[in-house]
N, C-alpha and C positions, 0 to 999 in steps of 0.2 A: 648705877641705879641705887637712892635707897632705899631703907624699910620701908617710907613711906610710900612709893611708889611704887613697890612689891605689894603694898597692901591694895592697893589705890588696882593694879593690873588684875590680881586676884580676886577682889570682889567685882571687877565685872564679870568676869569667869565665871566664878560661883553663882553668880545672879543671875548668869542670863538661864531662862526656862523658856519653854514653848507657851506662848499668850493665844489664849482661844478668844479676846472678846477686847477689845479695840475702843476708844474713844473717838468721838468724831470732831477729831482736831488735826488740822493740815501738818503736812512737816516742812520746812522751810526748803526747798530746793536744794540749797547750799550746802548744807547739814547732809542730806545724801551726796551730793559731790567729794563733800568732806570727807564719809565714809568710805565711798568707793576709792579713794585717792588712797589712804593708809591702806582696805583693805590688798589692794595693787602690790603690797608688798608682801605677801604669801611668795613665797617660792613654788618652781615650776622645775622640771626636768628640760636641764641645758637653756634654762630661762625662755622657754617658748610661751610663755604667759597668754595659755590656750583660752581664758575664759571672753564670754562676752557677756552682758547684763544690760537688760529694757528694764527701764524706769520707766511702768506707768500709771498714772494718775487719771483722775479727771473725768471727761467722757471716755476717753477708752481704757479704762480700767472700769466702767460701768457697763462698754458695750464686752469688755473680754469676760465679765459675770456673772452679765446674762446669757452669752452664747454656750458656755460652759455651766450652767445650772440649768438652762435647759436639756441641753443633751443628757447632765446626769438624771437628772429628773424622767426622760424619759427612759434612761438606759435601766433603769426600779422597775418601772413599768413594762417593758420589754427586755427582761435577762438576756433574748437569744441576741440582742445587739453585741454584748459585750465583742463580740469577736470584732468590729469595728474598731474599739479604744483600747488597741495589747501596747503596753507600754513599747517603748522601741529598747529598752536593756533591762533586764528582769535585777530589782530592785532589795524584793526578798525570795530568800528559795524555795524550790520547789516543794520540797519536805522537810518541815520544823525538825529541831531536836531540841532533847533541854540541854542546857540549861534554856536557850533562847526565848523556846517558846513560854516557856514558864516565867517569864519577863516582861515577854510580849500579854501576856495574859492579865496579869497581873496590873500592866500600865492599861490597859482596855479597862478593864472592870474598875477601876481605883477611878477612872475619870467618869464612867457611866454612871456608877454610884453614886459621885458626886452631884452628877446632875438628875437624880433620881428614873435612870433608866436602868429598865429590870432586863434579864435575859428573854428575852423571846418577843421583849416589844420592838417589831423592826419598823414598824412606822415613827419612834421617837428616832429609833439609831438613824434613821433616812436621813431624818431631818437633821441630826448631829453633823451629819456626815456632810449633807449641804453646805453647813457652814465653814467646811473646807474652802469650796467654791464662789465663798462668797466673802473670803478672805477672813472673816470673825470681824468685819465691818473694818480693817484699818484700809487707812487712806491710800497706800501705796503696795503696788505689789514690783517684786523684782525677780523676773526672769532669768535662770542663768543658761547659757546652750554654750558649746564646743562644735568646733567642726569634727561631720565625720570621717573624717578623713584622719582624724587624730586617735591615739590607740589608748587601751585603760589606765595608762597613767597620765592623763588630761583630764579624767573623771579625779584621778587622786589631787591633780592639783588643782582643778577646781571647787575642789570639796575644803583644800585648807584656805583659799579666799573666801569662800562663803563662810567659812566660822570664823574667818577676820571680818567680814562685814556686819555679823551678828556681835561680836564680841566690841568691836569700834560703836555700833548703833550702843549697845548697852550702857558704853561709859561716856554718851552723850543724854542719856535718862529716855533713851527709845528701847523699844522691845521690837522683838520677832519671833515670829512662826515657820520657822522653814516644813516645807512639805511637798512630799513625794507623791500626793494624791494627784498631781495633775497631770503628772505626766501621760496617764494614761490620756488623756483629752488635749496630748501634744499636738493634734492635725491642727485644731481648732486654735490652740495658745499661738502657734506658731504663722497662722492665717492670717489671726487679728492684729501678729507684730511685722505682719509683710516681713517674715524673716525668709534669709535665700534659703534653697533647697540643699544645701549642704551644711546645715545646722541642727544639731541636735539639741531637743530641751536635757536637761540634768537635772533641775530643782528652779521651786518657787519660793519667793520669801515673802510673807504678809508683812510690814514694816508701818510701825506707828508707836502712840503711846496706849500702854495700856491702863484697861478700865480698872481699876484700884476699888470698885466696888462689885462688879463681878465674882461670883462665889467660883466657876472655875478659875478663872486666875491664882485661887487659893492651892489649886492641882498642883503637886513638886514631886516629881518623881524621883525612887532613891537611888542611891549608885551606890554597886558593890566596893567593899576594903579592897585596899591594894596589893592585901592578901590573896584575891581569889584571882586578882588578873597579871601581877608583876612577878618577876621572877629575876633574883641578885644572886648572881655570878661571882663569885672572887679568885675562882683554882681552875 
């Protein structure tokens, strides 16, 4: 590999970010196939290459976001539902500590500000939050699930195909969103992809081109020095 191709691999790396606001322009089928084929080459423990991924579009990525914005829409309106949508593997923990949550905090208010939402207005956060469910308008959504039958190192390796499929989307000039808010509304995702009863959701990814006029899109979140997180061994 040369420089140029180290450069060329790094800056989709570096570029890819989470896109909250989507243009409404199709993506070529092929181009997801494309994706998915490279991202297939993530490694897996004893290559059991646990992952499975719904590609969908069209009417039923219309009817999977209405049936899933209804329910959260109701579930605002009725808190005591919550017990209904408990994700099926606890995502974040039960009790923050910092540094974390001081990150996590940090990335909340940095995006809320940006779209001029103040603390305590939870009718704008609703609607924020909606837009989860509603993918930030891109054209395709992709499901990823594992059987459960498989143990937490098929969540580890499906989690390095999903950032081969973001990082493959990136340096084809697509973006994504992957997002962990759906899971809680796994009965229903899971319903609408007539998936068998022995598959578990793990993440969703909104996939399209993003809106390059959108002021969230502007949102970049920073990453700590390699100081606070690497540690060089030599004795």
């Amino acid at each position: 590999m040369n420089l140029e191709q180290v450069h060329y691999v790094d800056h989709a790396i570096t570029s890819r970010q989470s896109i909250r606001a989507f243009l409404d322009q199709p993506v070529d089928p092929q181009i997801i196939k494309d994706i998915l084929t490279v991202a297939s080459r993530a490694p897996s423990g004893t290559n059991t290459q646990p992952w499975k991924v719904y590609v969908v579009t069209g009417k039923k990525r219309d009817e999977m976001i209405e049936r899933v914005c209804n329910a959260q829409i109701e579930l605002y309106t009725k808190p005591e539902l919550a017990q209904q949508y408990q994700e099926t593997f606890a995502y974040y923990p039960e009790k923050w500590i910092s540094p974390f949550i001081d990150r996590r905090r940090e990335n909340g208010w940095g995006l809320y500000g940006l779209l001029n939402i103040q603390k305590g207005e939870k009718e704008k956060m609703a609607r924020q939050q909606l837009r989860n469910y509603q993918l930030f308008d891109a054209p395709v959504a992709l499901y990823f699930t594992v059987n459960k039958a498989m143990g937490i190192g098929s969540k580890m390796d499906i989690s390095m195909m999903i950032q081969n499929v973001m990082i493959a989307a990136r340096a084809r000039g697509l973006d994504t969103c992957p997002q962990a808010a759906w899971n809680h509304f796994h009965s229903i995702v899971l319903d609408v992809l007539n998936a068998p009863e022995d598959e578990e959701l793990v993440c969703t990814i909104a996939l399209g081109y993003a809106d390059p006029e959108h002021i969230v899109n502007t949102f970049v979140t920073p990453r700590i020095g390699i100081e606070e997180f690497a540690v060089f061994m030599d004795e």
